[in-house]
N, CA and C of each residue as an Amber inpcrd file, in Angstrom:
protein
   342
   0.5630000  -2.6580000 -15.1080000  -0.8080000  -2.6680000 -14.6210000
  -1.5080000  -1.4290000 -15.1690000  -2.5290000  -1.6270000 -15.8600000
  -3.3340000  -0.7470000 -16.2600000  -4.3790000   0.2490000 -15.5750000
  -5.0490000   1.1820000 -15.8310000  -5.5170000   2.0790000 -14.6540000
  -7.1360000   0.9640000 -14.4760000  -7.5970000   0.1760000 -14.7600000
  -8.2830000  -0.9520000 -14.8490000  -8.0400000  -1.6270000 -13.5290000
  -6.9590000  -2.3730000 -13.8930000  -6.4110000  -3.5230000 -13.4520000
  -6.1260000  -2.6900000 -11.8680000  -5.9770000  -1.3460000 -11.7150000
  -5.4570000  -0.4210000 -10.9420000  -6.5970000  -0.3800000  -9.5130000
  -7.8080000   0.2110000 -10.0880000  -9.0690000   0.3080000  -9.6890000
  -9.4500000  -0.8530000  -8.6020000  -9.1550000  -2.0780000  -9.5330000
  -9.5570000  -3.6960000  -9.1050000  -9.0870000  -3.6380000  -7.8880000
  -7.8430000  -3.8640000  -8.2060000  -7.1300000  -3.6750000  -7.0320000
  -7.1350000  -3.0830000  -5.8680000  -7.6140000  -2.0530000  -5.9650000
  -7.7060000  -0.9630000  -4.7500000  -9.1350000  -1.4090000  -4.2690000
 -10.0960000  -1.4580000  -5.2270000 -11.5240000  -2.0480000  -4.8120000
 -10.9850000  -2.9950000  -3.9530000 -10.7580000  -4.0230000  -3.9740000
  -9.9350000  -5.6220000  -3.1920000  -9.6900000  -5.0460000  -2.1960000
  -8.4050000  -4.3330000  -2.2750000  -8.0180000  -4.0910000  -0.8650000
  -8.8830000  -3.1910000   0.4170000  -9.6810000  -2.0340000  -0.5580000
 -10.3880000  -1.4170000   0.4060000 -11.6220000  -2.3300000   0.8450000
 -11.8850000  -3.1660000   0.1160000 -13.4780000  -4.3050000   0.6790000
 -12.5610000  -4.9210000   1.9800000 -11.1060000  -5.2960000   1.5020000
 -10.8410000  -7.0300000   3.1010000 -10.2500000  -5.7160000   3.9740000
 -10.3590000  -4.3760000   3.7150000  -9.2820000  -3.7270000   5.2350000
 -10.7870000  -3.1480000   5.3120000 -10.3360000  -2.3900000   7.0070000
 -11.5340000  -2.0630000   7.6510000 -11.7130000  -0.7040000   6.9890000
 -11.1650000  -0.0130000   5.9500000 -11.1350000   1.4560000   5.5300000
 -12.1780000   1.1520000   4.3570000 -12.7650000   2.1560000   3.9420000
 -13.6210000   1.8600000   2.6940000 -13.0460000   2.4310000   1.5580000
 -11.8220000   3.4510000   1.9370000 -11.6160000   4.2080000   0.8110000
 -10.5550000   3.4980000   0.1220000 -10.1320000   3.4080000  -1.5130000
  -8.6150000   2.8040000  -1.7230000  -7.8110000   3.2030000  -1.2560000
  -6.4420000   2.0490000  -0.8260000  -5.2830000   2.6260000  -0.3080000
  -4.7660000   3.5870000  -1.9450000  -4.8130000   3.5490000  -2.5520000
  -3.5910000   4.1740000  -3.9800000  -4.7050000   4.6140000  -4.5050000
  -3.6460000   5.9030000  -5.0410000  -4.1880000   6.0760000  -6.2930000
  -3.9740000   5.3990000  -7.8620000  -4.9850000   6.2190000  -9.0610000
  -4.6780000   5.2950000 -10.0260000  -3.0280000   5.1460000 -10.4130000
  -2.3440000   6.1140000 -10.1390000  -0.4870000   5.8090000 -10.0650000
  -0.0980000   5.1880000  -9.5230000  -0.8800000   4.5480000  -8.4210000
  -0.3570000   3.6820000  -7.7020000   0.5980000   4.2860000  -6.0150000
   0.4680000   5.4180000  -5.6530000   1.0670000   5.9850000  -4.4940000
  -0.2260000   5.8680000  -3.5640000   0.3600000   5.8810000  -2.5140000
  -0.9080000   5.7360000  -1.1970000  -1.7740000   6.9160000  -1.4240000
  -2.1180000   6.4970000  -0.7340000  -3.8200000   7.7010000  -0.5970000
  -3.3290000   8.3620000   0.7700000  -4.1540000   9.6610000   1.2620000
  -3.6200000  10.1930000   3.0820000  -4.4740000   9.2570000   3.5100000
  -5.1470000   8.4450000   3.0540000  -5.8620000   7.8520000   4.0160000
  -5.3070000   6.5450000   4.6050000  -4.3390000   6.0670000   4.0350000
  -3.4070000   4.6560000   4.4490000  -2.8050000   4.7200000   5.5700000
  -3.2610000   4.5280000   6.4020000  -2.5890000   4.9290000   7.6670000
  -1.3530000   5.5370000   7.4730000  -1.6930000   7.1580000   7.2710000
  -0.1870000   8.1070000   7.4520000  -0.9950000   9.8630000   7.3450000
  -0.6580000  10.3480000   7.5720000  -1.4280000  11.8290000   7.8480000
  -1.1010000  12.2840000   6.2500000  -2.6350000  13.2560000   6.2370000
  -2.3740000  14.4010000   4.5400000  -0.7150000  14.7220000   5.1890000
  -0.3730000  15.4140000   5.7330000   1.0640000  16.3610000   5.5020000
   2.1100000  15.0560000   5.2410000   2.5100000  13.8370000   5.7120000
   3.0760000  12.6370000   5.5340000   3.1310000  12.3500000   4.0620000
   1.5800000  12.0190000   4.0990000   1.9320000  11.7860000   2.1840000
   2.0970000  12.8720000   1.4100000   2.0860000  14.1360000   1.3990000
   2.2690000  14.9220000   0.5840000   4.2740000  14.9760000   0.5040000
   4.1160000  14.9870000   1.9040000   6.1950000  14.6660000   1.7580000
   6.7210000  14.1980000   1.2300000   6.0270000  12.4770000   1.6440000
   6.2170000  11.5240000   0.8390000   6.3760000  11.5570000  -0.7030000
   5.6120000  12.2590000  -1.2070000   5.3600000  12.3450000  -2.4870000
   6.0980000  13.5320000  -2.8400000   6.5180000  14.5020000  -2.4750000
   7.4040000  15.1280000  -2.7500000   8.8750000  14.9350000  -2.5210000
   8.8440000  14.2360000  -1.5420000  10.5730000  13.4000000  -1.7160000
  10.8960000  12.3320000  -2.4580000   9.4880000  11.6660000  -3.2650000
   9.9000000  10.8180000  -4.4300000   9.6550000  12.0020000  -5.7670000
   9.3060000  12.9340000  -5.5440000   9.1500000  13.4800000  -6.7200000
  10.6580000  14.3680000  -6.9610000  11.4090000  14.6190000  -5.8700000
  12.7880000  14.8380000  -5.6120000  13.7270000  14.1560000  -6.1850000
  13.8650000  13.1810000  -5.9140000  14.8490000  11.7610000  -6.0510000
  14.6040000  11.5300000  -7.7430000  13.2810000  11.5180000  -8.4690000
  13.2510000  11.7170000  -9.9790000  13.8930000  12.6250000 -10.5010000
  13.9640000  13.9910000 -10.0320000  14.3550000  15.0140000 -10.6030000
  16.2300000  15.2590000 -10.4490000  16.2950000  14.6890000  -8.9830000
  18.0300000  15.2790000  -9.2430000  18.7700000  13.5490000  -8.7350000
  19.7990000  14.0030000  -8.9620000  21.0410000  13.2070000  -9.0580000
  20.9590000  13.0920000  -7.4360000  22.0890000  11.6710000  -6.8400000
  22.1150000  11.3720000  -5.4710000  22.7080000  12.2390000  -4.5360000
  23.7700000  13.3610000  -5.1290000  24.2910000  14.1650000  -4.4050000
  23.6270000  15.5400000  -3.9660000  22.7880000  15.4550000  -5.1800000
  22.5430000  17.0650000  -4.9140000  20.9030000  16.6070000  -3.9780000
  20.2230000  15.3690000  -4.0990000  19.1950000  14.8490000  -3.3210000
  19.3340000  15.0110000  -1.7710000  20.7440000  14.9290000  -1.9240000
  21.2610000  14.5500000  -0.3810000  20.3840000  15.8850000   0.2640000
  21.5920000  16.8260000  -0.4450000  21.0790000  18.3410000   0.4590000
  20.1530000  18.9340000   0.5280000  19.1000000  18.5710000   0.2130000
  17.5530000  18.6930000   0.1420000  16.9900000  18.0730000   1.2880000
  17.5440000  16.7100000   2.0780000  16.5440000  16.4310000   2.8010000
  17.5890000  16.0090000   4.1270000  16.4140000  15.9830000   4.9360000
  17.0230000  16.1820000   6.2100000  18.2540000  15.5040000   6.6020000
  19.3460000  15.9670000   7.0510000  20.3230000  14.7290000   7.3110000
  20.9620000  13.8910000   8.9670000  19.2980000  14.3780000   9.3650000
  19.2550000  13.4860000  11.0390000  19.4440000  11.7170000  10.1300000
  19.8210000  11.2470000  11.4980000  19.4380000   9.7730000  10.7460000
  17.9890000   9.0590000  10.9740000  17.8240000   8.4710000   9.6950000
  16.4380000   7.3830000   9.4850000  15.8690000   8.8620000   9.3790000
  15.6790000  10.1820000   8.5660000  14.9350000  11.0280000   8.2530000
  15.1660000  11.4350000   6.9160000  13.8670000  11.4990000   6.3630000
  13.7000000  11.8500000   4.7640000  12.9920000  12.8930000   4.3450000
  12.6080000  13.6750000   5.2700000  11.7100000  15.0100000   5.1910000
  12.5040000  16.1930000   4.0750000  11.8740000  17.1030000   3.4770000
  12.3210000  17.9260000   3.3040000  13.0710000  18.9080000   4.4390000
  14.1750000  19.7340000   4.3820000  14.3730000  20.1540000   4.5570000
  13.8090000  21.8310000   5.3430000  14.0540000  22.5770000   6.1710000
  13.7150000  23.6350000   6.2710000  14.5350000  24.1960000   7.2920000
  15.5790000  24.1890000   7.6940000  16.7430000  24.7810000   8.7800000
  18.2410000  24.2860000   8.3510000  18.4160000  24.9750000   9.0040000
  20.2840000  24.8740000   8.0930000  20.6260000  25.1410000   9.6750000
  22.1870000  24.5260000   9.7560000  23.0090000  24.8560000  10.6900000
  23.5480000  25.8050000  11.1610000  23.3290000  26.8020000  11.9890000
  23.4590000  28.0780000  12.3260000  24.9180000  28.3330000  12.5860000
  25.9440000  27.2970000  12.8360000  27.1330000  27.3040000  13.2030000
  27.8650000  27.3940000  11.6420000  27.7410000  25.8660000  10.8980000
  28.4010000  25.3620000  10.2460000  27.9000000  26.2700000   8.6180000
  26.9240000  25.8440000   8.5930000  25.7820000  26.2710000   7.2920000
  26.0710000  25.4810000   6.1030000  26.5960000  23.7870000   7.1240000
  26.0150000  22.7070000   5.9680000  25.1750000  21.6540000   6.2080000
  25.2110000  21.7500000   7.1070000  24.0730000  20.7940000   7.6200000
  22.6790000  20.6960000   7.7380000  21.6400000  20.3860000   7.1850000
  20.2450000  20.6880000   7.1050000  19.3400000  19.8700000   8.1280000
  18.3770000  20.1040000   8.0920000  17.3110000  19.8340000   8.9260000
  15.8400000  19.8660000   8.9130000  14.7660000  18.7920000   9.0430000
  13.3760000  19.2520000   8.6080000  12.9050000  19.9450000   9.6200000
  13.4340000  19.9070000  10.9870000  12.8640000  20.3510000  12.0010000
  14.2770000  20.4630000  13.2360000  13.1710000  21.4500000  14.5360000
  14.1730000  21.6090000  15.1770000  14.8420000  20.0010000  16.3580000
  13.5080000  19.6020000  16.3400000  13.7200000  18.4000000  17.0960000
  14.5870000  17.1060000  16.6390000  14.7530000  17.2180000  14.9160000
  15.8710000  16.4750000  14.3770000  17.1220000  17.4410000  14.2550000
  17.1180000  18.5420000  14.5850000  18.8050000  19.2980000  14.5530000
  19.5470000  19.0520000  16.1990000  18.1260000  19.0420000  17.1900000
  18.8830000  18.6560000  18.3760000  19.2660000  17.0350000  18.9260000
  18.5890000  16.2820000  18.0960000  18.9700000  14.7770000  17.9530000
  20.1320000  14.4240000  17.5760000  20.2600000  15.1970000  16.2330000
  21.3740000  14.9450000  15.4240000  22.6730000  15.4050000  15.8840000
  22.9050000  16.4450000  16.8060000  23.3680000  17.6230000  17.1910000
  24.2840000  16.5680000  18.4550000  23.6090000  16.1620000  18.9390000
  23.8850000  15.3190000  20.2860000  24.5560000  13.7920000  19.7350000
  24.1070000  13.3370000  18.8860000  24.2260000  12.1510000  18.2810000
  25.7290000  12.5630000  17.6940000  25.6140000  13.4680000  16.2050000
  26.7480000  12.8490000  15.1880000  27.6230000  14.6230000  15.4740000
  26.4810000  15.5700000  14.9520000  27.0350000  16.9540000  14.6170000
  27.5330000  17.2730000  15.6920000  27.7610000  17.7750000  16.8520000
  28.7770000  18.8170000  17.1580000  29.9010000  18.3750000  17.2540000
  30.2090000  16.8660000  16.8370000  31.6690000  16.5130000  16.6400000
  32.0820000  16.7870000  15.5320000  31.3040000  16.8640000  14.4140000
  32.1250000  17.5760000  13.5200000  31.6310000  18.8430000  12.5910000
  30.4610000  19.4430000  13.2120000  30.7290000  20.8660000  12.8820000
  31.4520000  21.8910000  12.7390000  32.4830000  21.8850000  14.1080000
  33.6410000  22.7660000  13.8970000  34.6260000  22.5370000  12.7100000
  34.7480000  21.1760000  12.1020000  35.5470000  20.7340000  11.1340000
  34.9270000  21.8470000   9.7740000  33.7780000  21.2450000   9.8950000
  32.8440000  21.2100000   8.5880000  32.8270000  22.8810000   8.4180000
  32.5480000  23.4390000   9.4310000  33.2600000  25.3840000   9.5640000
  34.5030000  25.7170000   9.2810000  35.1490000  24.9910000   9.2340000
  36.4420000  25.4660000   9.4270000  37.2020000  25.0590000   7.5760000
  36.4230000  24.1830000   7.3070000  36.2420000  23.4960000   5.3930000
  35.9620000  24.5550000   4.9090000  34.7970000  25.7860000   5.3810000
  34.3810000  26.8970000   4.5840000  35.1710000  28.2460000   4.3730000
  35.4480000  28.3360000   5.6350000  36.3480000  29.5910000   6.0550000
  37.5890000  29.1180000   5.5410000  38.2440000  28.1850000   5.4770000
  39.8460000  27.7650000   4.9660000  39.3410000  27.1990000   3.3500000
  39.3990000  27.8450000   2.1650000  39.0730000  26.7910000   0.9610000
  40.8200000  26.4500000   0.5520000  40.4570000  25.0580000   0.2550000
  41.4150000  24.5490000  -0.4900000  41.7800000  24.6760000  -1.7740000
């Protein structure tokens, strides 16, 4: 699809939805205005601009590893110091859910190397 064919498109969709502005840009990624907040899509767009740049493993540790979360990162595990987190409210989710059953392991992997 051409940046043409691009335009059309977005014209279309912004005339039949109740928004006036296009959902996409000419690349084709949402606009903040698609129902999702500026800070949302900028994530968004920086966690696909992530996933281009590195390999699946090293992607991993970049983004949050609560489950059903894709945020960047910004807290690390104060116990373990492998576990990441975008926030504190997904470290105490996660924490309760999967991690403190095996944090002590995952500490104990660092301090003992094989």
């Amino acid at each position: 699809m051409d940046n043409t064919d691009k335009k059309i498109y977005n014209e279309e969709i912004s005339s039949t939805s109740t928004e006036k502005e296009p959902m996409a840009n000419d690349r084709g990624e949402p606009t903040a205005s698609s129902n999702s907040s500026a800070k949302e899509f900028k994530s968004n767009i920086w966690v696909k601009d992530l996933r281009e740049m590195m390999d699946a493993d090293v992607y991993k540790k970049w983004i949050c590893q609560a489950e059903n979360c894709n945020i960047p990162v910004t807290i690390t595990c104060s116990k373990c110091k492998m576990v990441r987190y975008c926030s504190d409210d997904c470290r105490q989710r996660d924490w309760f859910k999967k991690h403190a059953f095996e944090c002590d392991e995952l500490r104990n992997q660092i301090q003992t190397p094989t």
